[in-house]
VEXDREN-2710 file (C-alpha; in Angstrom, 1 decimal):
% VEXDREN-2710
k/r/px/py/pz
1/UNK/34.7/30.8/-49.8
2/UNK/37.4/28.4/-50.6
3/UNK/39.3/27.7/-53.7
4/UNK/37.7/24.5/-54.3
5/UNK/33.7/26.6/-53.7
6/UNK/35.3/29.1/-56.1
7/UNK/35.8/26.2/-58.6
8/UNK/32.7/24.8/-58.2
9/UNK/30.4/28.3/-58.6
10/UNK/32.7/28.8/-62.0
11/UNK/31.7/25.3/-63.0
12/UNK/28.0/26.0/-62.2
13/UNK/28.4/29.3/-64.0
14/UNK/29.9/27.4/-67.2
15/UNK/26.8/25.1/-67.3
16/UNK/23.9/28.2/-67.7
17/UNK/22.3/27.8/-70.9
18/UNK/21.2/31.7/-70.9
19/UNK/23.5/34.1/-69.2
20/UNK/21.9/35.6/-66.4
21/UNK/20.5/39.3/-66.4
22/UNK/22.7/42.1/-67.1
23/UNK/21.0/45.5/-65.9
24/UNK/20.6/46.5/-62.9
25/UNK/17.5/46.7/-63.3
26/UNK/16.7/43.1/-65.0
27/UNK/18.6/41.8/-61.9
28/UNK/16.4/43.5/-59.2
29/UNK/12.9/42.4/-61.2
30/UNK/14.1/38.6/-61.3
31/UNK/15.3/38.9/-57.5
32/UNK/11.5/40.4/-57.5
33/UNK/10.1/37.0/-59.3
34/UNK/12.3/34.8/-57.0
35/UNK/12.0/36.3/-53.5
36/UNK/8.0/38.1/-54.3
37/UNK/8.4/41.1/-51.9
38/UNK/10.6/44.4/-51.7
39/UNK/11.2/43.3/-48.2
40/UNK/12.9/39.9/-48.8
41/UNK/14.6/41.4/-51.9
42/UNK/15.5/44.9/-49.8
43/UNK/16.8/41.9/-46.8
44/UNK/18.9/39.3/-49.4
45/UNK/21.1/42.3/-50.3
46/UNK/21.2/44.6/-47.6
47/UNK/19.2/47.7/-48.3
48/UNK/16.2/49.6/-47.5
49/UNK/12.6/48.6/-49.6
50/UNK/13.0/51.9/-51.0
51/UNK/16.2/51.3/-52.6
52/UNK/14.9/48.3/-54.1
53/UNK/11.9/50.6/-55.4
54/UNK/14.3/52.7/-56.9
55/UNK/16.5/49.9/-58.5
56/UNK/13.3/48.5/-59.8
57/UNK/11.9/51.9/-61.6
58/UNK/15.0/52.6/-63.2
59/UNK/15.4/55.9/-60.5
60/UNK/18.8/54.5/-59.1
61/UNK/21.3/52.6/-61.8
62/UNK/24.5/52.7/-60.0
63/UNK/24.3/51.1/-56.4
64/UNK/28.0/51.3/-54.5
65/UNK/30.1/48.5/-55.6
66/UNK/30.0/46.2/-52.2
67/UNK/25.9/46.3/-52.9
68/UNK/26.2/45.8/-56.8
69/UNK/28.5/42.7/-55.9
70/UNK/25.3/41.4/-53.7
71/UNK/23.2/42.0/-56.2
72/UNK/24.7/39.8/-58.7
73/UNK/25.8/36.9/-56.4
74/UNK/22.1/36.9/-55.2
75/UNK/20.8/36.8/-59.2
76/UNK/23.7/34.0/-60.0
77/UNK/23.0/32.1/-56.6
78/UNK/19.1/31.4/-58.1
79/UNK/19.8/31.4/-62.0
80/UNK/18.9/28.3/-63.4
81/UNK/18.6/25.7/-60.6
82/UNK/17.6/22.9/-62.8
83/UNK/20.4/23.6/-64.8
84/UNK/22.9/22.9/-62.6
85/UNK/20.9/20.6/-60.6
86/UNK/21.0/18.1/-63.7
87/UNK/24.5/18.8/-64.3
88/UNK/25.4/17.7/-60.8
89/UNK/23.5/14.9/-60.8
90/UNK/25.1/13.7/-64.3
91/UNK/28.9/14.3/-62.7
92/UNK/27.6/12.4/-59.6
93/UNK/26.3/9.3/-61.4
94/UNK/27.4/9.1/-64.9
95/UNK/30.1/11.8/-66.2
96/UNK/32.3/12.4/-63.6
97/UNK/34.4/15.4/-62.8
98/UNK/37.4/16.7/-64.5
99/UNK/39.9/18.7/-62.0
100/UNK/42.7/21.1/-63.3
101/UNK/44.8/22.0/-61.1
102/UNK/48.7/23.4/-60.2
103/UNK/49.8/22.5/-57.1
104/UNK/52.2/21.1/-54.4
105/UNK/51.6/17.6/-54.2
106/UNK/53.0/15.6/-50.5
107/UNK/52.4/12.2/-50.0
108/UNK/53.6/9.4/-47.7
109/UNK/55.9/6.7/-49.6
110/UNK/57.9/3.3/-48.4
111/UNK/61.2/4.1/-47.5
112/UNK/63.7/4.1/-50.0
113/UNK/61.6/6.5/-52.5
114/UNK/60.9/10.1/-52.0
115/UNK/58.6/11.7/-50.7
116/UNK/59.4/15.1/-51.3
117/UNK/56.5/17.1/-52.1
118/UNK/56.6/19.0/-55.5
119/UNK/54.7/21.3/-57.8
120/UNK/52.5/19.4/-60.6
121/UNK/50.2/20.4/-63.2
122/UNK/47.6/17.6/-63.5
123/UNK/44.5/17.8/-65.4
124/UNK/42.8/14.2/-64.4
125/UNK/39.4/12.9/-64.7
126/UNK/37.6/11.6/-61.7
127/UNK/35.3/8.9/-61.5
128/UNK/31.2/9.9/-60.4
129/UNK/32.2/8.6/-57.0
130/UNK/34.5/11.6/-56.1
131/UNK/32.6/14.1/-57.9
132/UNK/29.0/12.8/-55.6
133/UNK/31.6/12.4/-52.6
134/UNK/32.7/16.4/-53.5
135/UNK/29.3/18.0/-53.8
136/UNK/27.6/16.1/-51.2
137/UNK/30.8/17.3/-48.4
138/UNK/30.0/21.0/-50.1
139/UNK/26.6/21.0/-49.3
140/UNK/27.3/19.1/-45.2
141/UNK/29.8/23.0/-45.1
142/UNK/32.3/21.3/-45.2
143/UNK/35.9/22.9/-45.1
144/UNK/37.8/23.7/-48.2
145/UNK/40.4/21.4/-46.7
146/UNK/38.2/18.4/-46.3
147/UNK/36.9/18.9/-49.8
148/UNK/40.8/19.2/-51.1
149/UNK/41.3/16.0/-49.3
150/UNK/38.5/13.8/-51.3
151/UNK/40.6/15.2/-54.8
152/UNK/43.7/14.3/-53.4
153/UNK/42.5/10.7/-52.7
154/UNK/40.8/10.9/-56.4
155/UNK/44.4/11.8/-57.7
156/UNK/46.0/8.9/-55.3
157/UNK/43.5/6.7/-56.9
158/UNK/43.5/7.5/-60.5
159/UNK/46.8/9.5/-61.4
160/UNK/49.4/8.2/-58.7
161/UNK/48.3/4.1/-58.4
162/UNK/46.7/4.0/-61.6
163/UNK/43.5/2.5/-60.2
164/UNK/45.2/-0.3/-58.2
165/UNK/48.0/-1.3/-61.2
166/UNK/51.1/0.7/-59.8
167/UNK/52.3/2.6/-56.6
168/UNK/50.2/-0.1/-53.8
169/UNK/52.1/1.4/-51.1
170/UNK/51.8/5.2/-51.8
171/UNK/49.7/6.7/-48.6
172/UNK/48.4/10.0/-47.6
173/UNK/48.5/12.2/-50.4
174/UNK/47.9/15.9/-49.8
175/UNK/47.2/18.9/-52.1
176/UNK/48.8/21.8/-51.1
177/UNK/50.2/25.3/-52.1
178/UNK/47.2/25.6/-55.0
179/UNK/48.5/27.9/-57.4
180/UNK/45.3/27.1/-59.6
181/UNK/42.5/24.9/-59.8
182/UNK/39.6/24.3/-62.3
183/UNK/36.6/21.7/-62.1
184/UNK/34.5/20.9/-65.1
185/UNK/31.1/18.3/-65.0
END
């Protein structure tokens, strides 16, 4: 994953209304609601059934680490899909999305100003447009770099010409060198 999927899954995470299992076993018996059969379960995270038997009667409470981590990307991956379905569709349509972000910022000016890239910390609120253009390049797979592209034309658009009042000729703006970045919807 990328840094702008990373930002997106902790968005998603920061719209659950009920904080997703915590046991181990909890985790295995809503995996057990949402996928029906030891098999699929036993498949999703890469053990045998009768590990997931053993999860699931409380036998077995500390898997290794690498199949913990599966665990609870598999619970988190199908914990509250309407949730973040309608919070999607609200920063798609209505709300927008907010980004937060450190980074190197390049772009290409008319000659006679620079065009030296340079580290900024922007937090700047995009328009539904961006956020719909985002999440519908995410779920095409696109690369993290195509997606880092559509925020840096958000941030050409909104932050650097002001939404068509300053900076006409500014072109090509990149976002590079990330040292953070944060989306909220």
């Amino acid at each position: 994953m990328g840094e702008i999927d990373d930002a997106i899954e902790r968005a998603d995470r920061e719209a659950f209304t009920r904080q997703p299992p915590k046991t181990l076993q909890a985790r295995i018996n809503f995996l057990m609601k949402q996928l029906k059969t030891t098999k699929a379960v036993a498949q999703e995270i890469g053990v045998s059934q009768r590990s997931v038997e053993r999860y699931r009667k409380g036998e077995r409470k500390h898997p290794p680490r690498a199949i913990a981590e599966r665990i609870v990307t598999a619970v988190r991956a199908r914990w509250q899909p309407q949730v973040r379905k309608r919070r999607r569709k609200q920063a798609a349509t209505t709300r927008g999305i907010t980004v937060e972000t450190r980074a190197r910022f390049g772009y290409t000016a008319p000659i006679g100003t620079t065009d030296d890239g340079r580290f900024r910390r922007l937090t700047i609120h995009l328009p539904p447009t961006y956020a719909q253009r985002l999440f519908n390049a995410r779920d095409a797979g696109a690369s993290d770099q195509q997606m880092r592209q559509i925020i840096a034309e958000g941030f050409k658009d909104i932050y650097f010409q002001d939404g068509g009042n300053r900076a006409m000729g500014l072109t090509d703006v990149t976002l590079n060198d990330i040292d953070y970045l944060d989306l909220g919807y």
